[in-house]
C-alpha positions as CSV (number, residue, x, y, z in Angstrom):
1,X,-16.7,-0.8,70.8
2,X,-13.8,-1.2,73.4
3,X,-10.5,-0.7,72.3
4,X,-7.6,-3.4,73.6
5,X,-6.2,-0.9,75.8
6,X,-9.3,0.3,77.6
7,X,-10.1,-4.0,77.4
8,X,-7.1,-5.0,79.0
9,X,-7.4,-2.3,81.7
10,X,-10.9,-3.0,82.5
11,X,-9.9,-7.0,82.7
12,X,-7.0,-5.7,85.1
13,X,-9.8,-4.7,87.6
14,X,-11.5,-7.8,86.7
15,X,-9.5,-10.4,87.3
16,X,-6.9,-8.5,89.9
17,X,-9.8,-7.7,92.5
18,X,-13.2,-8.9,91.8
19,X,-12.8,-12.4,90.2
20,X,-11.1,-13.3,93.7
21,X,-11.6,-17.5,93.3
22,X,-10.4,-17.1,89.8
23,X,-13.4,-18.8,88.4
24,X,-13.6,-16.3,85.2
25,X,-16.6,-14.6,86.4
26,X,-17.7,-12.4,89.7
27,X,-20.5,-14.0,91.5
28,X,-21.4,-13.9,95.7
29,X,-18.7,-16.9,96.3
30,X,-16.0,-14.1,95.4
31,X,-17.0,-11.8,98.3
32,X,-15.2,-13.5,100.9
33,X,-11.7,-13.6,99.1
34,X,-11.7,-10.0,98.7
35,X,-12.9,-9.5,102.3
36,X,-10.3,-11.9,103.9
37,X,-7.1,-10.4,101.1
38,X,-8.6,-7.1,103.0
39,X,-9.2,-7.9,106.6
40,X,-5.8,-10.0,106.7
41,X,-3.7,-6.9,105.4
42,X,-5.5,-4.4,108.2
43,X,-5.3,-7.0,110.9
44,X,-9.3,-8.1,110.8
45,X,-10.2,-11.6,111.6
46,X,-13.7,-13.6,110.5
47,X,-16.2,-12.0,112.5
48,X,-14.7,-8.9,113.8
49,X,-17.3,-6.0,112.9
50,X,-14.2,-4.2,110.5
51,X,-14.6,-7.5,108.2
52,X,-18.7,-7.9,108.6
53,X,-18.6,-3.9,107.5
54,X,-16.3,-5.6,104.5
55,X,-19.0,-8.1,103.6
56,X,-21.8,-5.8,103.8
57,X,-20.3,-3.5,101.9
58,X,-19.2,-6.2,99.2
59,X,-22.8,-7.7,99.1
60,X,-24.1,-4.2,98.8
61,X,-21.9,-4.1,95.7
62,X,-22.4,-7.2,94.5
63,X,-26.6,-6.6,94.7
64,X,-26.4,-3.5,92.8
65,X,-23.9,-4.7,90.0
66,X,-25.9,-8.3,89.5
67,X,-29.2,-6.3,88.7
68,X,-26.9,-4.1,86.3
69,X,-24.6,-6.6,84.6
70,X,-26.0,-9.9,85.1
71,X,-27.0,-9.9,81.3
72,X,-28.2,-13.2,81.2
73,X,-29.4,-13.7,84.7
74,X,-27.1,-16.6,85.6
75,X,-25.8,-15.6,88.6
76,X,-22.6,-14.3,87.6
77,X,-21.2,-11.7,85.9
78,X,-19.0,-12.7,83.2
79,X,-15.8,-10.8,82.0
80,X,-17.7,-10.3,78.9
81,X,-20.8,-8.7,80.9
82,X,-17.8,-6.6,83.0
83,X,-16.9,-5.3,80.0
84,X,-20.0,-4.3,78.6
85,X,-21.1,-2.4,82.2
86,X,-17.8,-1.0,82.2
87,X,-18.1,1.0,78.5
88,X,-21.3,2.1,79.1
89,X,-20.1,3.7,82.3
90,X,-17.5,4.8,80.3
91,X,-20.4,6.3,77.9
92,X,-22.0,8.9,80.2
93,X,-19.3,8.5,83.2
94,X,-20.7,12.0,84.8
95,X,-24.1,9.9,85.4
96,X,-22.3,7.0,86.9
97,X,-24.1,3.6,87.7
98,X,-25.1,2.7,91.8
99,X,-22.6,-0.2,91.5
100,X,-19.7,2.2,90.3
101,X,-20.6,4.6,92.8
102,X,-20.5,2.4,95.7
103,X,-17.5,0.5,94.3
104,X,-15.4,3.8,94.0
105,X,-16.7,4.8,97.8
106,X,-15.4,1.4,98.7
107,X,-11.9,1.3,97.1
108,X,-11.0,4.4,98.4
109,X,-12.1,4.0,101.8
110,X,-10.2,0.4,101.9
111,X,-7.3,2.1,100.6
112,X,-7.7,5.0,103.0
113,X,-6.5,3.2,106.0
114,X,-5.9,6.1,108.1
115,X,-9.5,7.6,107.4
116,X,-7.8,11.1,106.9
117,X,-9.7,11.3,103.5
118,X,-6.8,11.1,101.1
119,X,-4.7,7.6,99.9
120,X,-0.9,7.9,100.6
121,X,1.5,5.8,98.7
122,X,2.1,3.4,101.5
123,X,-1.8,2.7,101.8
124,X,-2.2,2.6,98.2
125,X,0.7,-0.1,97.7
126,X,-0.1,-2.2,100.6
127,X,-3.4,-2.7,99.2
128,X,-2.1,-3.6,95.6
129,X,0.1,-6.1,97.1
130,X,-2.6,-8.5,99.0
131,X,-4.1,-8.4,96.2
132,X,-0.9,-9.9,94.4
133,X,0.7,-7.1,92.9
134,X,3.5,-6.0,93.4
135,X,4.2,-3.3,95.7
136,X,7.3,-1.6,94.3
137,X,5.2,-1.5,90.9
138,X,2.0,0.3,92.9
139,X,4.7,2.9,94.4
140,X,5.3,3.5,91.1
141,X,1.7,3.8,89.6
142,X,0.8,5.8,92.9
143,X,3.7,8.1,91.7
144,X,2.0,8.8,88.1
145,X,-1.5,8.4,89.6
146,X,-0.8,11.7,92.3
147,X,1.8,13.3,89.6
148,X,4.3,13.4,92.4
149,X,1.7,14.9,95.0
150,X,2.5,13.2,98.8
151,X,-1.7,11.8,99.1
152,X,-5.0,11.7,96.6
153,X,-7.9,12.9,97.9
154,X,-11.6,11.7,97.4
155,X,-12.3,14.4,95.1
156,X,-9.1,13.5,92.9
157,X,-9.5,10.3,93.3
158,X,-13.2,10.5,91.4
159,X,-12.0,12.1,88.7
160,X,-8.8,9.7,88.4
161,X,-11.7,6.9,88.3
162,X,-13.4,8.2,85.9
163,X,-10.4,8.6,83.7
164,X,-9.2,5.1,83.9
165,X,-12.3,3.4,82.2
166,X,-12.3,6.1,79.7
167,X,-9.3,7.4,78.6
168,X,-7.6,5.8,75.6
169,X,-4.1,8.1,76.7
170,X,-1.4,5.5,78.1
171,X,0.1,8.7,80.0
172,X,-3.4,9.5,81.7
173,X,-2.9,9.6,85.2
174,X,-5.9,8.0,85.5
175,X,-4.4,4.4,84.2
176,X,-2.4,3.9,87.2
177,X,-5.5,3.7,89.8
178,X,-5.7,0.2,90.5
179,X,-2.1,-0.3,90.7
180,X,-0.3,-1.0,87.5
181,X,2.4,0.6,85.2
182,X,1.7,-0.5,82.0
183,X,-1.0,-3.0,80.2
């Protein structure tokens, strides 16, 4: 069973980034919105090879978590089904799932603009914000997220990963990966 808190963080990632049309669950019309929120805030139009990369690498995503968390085989993967993939990650997280593999790979290399192989909080933040947060607040959860450390790197950032779909500590440093404070 999922506690609220793990629920609400999960439904953070959810509705902030996946669920980009808003329709209450992810399917392959969602791709696109998270593409152009990306490509617009690094300065990639429609058909530039930096957005198609985006697609691909979306569709890739969106392959691997359909065969996982399509439940039901509608199509779409509801925020109920989200959940579900989410806590069994969260059951064995050091045998993660293709799909959460290749999602972490690809939030970290959006946010790692600079390809130096860590996330600064400038990155970080301007991420958060095209995708409607706001940015103060993801200088802030980059703050708790890097306990006061300049950059994250890939290793750290696994292990933050893996402690925000598990942790049921508000104070994790983990909780502040996808750019909130508090839920």
């Amino acid at each position: 069973m999922v506690s609220d808190f793990r629920k609400k963080k999960i439904l953070h990632v959810f509705n902030t980034l996946f669920d980009s049309n808003k329709s209450g669950s992810i399917d392959n019309n969602d791709l696109e919105g998270i593409a152009s929120k990306i490509a617009k805030v690094r300065g990639y139009q429609p058909g530039d090879a930096k957005f198609k990369e985006i697609l691909e690498s979306l569709q890739t995503i969106w392959n691997l978590l359909q065969q996982r968390g399509d439940a039901d085989n509608d199509g779409q993967v509801s925020a109920k089904e989200w959940i579900d993939i989410c806590d069994e990650y969260a059951k064995n997280p050091n045998a993660p799932q293709q799909w959460q593999n290749a999602c972490m790979k690809f939030i970290f290399d959006i946010e790692d603009s600079s390809k130096d192989g860590s996330i600064d909080a400038g990155e970080f933040s301007t991420i958060y914000a095209s995708f409607g947060l706001n940015k103060q607040e993801a200088v802030q959860a980059f703050n708790k997220l890097s306990k006061g450390k300049s950059s994250v790197t890939w290793s750290e950032f696994q292990e933050l990963w893996k402690e925000y779909f598990t942790s049921e500590d508000p104070n994790a440093a983990g909780n502040f990966i996808f750019g909130k404070i508090s839920f």
